[in-house]
N, C-alpha and C positions, 0 to 999 in steps of 0.2 A: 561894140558888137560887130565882129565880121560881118562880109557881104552877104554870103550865103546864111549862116544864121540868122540874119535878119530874115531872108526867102522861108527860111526853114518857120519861122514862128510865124510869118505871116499866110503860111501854107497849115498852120495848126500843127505841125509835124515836131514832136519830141525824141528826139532819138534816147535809144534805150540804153541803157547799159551791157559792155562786152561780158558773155561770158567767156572760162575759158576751154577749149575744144575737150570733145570727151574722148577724143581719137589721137592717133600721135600726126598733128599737121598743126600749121600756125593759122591766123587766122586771113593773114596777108604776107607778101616779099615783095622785098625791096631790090630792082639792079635799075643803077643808074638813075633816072627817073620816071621810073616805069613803075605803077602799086600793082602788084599781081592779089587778087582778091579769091580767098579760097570758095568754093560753091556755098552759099547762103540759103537758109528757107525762111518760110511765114512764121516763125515763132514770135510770139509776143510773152514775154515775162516765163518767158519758158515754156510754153505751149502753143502748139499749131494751132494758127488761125484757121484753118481749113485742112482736110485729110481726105486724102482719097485721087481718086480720077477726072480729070477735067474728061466731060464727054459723056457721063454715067453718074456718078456722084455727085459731082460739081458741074455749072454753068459758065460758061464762059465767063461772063462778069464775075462769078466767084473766084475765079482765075485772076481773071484782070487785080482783084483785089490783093492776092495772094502773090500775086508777082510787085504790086506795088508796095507791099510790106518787106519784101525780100531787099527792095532797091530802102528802104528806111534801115533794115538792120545793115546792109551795107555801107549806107553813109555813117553809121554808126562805129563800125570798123574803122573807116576811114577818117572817123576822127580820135580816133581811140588812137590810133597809128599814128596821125600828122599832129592834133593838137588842134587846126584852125583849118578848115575844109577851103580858105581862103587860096590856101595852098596845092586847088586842084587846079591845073591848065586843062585839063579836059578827059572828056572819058573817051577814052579808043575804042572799046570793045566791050560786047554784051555775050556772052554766053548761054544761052537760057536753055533751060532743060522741062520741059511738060510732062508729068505725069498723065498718059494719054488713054485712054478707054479705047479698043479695038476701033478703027475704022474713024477717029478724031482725027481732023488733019488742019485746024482753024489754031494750031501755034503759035502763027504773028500776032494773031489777035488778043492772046492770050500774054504773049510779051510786050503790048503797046501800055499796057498797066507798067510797067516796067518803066519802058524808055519814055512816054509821058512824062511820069516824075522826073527825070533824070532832068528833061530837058525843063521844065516847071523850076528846078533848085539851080541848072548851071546854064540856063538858056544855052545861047548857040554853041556854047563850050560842051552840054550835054547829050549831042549829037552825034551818034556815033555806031561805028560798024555793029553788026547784029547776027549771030543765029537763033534759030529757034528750032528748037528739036525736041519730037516726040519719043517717049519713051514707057514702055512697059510697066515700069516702077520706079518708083526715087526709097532714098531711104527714108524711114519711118513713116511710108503713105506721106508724103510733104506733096503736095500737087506742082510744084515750083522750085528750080534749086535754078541759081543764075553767079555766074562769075565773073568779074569784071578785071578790066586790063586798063588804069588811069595815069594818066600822063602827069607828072607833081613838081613843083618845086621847092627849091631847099628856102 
């Protein structure tokens, strides 16, 4: 069993299975060794963990929850893609988008659910650049859409 695998079950973490996009986009790209990962939400088995607005709807920690399922369906991608997530050198970048209620402006907070994990499954390889940005709406009420930019080897 890979490195991270092993992290992954001893974090209780099963990654799901990909489905495939209902829109015309892939789910990740590839140049050089660079994973370009398309925006991700809280879906579990097909269904949002969570719906609505962090701020009004949802609590922060519902967030925090919702952006850490986001970072599980992504490693999920990423191994759908590579095969053995052994094969990651590190995550560059975090994208994070918040479904925000008027006048929400606690974002990072709401993406530390996120990079938490990140850095929990690639320790210091998990470490890595960040936005967090609030937004009006995501699609389908998702409270969370996050895109990553991970550095890979062949």
């Amino acid at each position: 069993m890979s490195i991270i695998e092993t992290r992954l079950k001893e974090l209780n973490i099963e990654l799901p299975p990909v489905g495939e996009p209902r829109f015309a986009y892939i789910p990740c790209n590839r140049t050089d060794n660079l994973l370009y990962l398309s925006g991700q939400d809280c879906r579990i088995n097909g269904v949002l963990m969570h719906e609505g607005k962090v701020g009004s709807d949802l609590t922060i920690e519902q967030g925090q929850e919702a952006a850490r399922q986001v970072i599980i369906n992504c490693l999920a991608v990423m191994k759908d893609y590579l095969g053995d997530l052994d094969r990651v050198v590190k995550i560059v970048k975090l994208l994070g988008f918040v479904n925000s209620a008027p006048g929400f402006g606690d974002q990072p907070y709401v993406m530390n659910g996120a990079s938490n994990l990140l850095i929990e499954v690639f320790g210091e390889n998990g470490r890595h650049a960040r936005s967090a940005i609030g937004t009006s709406d995501l699609p389908f009420h998702t409270p969370v859409e996050i895109e990553l930019i991970v550095e890979i080897r062949d």
